[in-house]
mmCIF file of the C-alpha atoms, coordinates in Angstrom:
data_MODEL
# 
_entry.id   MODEL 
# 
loop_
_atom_site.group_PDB 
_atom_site.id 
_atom_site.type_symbol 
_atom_site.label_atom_id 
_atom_site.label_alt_id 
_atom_site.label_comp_id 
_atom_site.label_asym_id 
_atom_site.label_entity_id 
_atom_site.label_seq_id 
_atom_site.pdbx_PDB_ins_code 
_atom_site.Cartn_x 
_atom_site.Cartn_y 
_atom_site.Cartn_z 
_atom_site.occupancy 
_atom_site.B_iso_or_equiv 
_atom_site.pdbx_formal_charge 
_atom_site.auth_seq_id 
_atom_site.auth_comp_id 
_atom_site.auth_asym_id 
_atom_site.auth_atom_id 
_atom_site.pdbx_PDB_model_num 
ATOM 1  C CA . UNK A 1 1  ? 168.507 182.869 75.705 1.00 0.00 ? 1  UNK A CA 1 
ATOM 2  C CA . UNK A 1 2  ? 166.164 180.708 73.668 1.00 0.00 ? 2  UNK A CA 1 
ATOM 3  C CA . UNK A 1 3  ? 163.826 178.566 74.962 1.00 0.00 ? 3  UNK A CA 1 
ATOM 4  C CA . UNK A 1 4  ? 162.663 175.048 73.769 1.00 0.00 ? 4  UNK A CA 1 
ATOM 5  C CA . UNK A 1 5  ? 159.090 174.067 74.360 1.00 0.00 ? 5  UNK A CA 1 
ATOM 6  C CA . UNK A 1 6  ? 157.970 170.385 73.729 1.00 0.00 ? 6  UNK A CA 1 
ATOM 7  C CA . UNK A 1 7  ? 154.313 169.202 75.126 1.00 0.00 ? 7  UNK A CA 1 
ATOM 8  C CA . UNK A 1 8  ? 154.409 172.072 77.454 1.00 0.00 ? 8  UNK A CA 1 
ATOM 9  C CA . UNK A 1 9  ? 157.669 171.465 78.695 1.00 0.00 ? 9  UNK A CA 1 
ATOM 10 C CA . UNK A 1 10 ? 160.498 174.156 78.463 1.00 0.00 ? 10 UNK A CA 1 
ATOM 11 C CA . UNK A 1 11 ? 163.704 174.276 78.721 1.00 0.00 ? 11 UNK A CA 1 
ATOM 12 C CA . UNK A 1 12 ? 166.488 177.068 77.942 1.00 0.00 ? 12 UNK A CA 1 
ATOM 13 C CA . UNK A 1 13 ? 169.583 176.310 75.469 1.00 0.00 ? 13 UNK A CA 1 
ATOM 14 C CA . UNK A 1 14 ? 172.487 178.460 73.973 1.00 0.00 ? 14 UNK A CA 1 
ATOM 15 C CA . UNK A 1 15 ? 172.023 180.148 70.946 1.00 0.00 ? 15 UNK A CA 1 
ATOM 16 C CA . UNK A 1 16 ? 173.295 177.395 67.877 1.00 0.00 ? 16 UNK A CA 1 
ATOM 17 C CA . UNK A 1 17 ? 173.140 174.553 70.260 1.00 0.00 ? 17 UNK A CA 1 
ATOM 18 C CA . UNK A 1 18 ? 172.249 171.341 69.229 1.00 0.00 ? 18 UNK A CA 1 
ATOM 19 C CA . UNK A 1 19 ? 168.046 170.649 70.477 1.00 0.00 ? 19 UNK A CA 1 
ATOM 20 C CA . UNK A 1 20 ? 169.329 166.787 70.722 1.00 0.00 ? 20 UNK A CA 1 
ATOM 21 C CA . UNK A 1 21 ? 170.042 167.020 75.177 1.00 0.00 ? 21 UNK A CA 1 
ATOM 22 C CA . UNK A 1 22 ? 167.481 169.179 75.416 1.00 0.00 ? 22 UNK A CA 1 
ATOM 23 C CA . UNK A 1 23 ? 164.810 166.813 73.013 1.00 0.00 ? 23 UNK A CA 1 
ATOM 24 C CA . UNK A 1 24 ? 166.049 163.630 75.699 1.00 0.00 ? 24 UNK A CA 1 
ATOM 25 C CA . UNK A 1 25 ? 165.286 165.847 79.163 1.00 0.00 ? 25 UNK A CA 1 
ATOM 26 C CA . UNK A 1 26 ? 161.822 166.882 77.578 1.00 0.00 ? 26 UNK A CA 1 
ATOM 27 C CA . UNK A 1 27 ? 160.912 163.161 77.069 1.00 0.00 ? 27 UNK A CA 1 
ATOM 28 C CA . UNK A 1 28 ? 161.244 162.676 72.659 1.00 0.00 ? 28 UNK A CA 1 
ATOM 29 C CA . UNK A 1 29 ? 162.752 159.115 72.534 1.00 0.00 ? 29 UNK A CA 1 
ATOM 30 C CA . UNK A 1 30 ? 165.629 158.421 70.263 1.00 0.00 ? 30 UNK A CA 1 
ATOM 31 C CA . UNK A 1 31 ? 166.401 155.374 68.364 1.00 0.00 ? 31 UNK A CA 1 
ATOM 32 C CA . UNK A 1 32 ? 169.462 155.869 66.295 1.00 0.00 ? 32 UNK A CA 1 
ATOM 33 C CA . UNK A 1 33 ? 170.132 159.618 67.116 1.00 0.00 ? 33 UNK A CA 1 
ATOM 34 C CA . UNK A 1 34 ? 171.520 159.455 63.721 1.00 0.00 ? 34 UNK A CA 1 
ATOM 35 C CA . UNK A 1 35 ? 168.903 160.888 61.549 1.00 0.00 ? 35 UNK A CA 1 
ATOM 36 C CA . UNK A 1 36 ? 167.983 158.023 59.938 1.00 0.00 ? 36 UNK A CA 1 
ATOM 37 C CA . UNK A 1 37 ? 165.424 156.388 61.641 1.00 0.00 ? 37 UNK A CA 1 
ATOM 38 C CA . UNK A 1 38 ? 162.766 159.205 62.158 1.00 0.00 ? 38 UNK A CA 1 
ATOM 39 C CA . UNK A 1 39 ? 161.663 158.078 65.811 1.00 0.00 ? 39 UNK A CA 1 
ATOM 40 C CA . UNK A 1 40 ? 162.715 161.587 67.064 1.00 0.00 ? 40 UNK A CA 1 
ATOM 41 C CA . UNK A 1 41 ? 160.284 163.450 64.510 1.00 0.00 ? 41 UNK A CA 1 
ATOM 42 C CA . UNK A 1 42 ? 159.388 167.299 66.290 1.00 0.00 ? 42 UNK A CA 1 
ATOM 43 C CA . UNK A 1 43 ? 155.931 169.142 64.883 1.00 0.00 ? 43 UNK A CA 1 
ATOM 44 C CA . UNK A 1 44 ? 157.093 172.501 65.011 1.00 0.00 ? 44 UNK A CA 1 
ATOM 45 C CA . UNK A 1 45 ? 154.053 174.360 66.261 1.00 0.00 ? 45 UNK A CA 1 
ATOM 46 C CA . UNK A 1 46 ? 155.994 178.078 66.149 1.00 0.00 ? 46 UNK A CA 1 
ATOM 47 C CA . UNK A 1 47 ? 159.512 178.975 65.568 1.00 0.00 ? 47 UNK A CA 1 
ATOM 48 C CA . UNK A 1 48 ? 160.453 177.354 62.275 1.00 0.00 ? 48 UNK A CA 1 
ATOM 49 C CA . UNK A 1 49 ? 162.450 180.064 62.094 1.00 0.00 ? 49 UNK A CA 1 
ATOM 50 C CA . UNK A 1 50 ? 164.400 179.972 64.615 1.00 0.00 ? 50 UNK A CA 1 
ATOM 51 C CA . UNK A 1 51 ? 166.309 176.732 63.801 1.00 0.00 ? 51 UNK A CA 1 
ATOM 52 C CA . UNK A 1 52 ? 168.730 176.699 61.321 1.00 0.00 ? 52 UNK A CA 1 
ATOM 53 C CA . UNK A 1 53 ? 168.336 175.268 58.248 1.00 0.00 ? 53 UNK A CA 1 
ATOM 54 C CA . UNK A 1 54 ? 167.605 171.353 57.668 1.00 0.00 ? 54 UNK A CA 1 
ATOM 55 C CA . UNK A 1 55 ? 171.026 169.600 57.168 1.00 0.00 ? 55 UNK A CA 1 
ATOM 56 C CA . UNK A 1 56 ? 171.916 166.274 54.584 1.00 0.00 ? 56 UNK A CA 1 
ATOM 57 C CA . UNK A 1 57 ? 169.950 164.128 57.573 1.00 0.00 ? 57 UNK A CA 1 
ATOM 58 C CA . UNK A 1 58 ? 166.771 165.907 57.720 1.00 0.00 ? 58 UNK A CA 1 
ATOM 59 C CA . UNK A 1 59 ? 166.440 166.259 53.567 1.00 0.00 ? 59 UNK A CA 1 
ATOM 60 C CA . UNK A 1 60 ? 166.873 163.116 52.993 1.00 0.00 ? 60 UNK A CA 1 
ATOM 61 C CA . UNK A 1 61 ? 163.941 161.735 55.457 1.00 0.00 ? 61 UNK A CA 1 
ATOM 62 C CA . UNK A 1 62 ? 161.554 163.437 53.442 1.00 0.00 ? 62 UNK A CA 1 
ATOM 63 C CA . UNK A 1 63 ? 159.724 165.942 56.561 1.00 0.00 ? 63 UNK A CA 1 
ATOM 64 C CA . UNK A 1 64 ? 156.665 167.436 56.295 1.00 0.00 ? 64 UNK A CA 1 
ATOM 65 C CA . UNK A 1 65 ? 157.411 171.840 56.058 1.00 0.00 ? 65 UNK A CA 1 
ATOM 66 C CA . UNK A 1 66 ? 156.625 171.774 59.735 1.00 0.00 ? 66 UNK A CA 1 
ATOM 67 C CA . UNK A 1 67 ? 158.491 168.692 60.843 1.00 0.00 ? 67 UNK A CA 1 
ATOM 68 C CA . UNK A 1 68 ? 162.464 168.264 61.965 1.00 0.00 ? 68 UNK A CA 1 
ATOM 69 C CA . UNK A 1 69 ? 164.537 165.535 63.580 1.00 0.00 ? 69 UNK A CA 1 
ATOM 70 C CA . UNK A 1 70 ? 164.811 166.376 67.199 1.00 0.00 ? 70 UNK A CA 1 
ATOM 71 C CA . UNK A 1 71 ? 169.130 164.567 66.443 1.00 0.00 ? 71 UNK A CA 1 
ATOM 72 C CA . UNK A 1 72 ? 169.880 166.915 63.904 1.00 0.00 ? 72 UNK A CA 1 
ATOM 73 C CA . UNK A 1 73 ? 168.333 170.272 64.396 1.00 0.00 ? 73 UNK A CA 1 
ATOM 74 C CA . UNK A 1 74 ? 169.785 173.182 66.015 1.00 0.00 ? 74 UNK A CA 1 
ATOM 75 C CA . UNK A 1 75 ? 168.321 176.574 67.953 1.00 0.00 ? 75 UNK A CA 1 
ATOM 76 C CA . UNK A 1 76 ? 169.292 179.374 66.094 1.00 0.00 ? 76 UNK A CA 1 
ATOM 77 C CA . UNK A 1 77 ? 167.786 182.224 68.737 1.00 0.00 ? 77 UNK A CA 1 
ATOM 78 C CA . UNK A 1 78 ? 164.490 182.942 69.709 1.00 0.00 ? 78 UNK A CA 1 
ATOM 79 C CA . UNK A 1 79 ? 161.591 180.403 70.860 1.00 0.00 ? 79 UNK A CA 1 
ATOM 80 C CA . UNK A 1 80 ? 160.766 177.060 69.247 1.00 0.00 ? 80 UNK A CA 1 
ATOM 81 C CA . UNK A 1 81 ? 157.301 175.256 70.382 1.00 0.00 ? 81 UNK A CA 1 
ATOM 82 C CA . UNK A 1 82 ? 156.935 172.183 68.915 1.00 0.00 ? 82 UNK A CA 1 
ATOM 83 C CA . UNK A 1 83 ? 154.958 168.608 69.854 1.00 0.00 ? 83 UNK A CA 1 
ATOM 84 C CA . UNK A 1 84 ? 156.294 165.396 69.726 1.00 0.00 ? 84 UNK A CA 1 
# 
């Protein structure tokens, strides 16, 4: 089962599930939880892969390669570690 690590905390999520109710137990605040306001920015420290790809959302904000909204992105498999 992957495992989502932010700021040292982890929880475990279903492979293709959204990050988003995992993002809110682990503490990353939301503001629109629309993916346009950016509050919910992740650094991605390892696991880029293992998220599926950036959607419409994500694109149009602009990110930095090792940056995704915590609202839109989704576990693929394997381990993410990221900082918020």
């Amino acid at each position: 089962m992957p495992r989502l690590t932010i700021d040292g905390k982890c929880l475990e999520l279903d492979r293709g599930a959204a990050i988003k109710d995992a993002c809110e137990v682990l503490g990353v605040p939301f503001g629109c939880a629309a993916g346009s306001c950016g509050t919910c920015v992740l650094v991605i420290e390892s696991g880029m892969d293992n998220l599926m790809p950036r959607n419409a959302m994500e694109l149009d904000m602009r990110l930095r390669p090792n940056e995704r909204l915590a609202c839109q992105a989704r576990i693929h498999g394997g381990d993410v570690i990221a900082t918020w």
